[in-house]
Each structure stands twice: as structure tokens, then as C-alpha cells.
C-alpha positions in Angstrom: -0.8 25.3 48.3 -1.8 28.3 50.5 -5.0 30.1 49.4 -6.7 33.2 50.9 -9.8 32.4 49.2 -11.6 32.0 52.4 -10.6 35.7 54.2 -11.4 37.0 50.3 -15.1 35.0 50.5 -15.7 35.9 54.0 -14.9 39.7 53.6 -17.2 39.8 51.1 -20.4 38.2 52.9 -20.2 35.1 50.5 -21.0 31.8 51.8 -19.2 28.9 50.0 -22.8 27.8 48.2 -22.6 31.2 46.8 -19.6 31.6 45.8 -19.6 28.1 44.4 -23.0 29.4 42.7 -20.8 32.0 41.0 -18.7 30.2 39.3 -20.4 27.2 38.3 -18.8 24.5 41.1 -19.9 22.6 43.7 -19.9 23.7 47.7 -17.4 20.8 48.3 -15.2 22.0 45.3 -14.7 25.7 46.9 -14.7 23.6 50.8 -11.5 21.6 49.3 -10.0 25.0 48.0 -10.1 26.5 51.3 -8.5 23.6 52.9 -5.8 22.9 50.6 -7.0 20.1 49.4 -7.6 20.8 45.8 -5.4 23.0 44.1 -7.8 24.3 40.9 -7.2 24.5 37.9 -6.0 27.1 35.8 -9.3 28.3 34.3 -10.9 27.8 38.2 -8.1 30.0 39.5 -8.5 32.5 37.0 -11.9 32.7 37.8 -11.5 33.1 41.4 -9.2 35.9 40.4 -11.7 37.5 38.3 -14.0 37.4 41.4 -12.3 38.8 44.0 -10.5 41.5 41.3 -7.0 40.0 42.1 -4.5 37.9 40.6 -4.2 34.4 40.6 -0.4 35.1 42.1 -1.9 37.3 45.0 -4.4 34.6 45.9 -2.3 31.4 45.7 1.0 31.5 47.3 3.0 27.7 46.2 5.8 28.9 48.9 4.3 28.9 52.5 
């Protein structure tokens, strides 16, 4: 699944430590986000969401 978390993180001068920091996760969890190699869970996508003041449907796109 395509994520723009990284361009979101990035834009905001967030490392992935800190961001992971944020919202209670590991480094590697947010690393496997990125790279499309984790799709969260509901609650972690909602909370991503919540952090970049988006939608979960603006952030995670199951079509590209």
C-alpha cells in the first residue's frame, strides 16, 4: 500500500526516532511504513492521521 508518510515526516523536520517517539512505536515500525512493508493498523493509521492533521484516506492510497 502507498503511504506519504515519509514526504509528511520529512516536511515537518521529524526524524523517524521521533516520530516513532510520538506515537509510542519503534524506529523500525515507522522504517517498514515508509517502505511498504507494514501496512498499520487501524488505530496506528489513525494516529498518523491525527499527526500530520490529515485523513487516514489522504495518507494511504490501496490503488497505486
Amino acid at each position: 500500500m502507498h503511504n506519504d508518510v515519509r514526504e509528511r515526516r520529512l516536511e515537518r523536520g521529524l526524524s523517524q526516532a521521533a516520530l516513532a517517539r510520538a506515537l509510542d512505536v519503534s524506529r523500525q515500525t515507522i522504517n517498514s511504513i515508509e517502505t511498504g512493508k507494514y501496512t498499520p493498523s487501524l488505530p496506528l493509521a489513525l494516529a498518523l492521521a491525527r499527526a500530520f492533521e490529515t485523513t487516514v484516506e489522504e495518507m494511504f492510497d490501496a490503488d497505486h
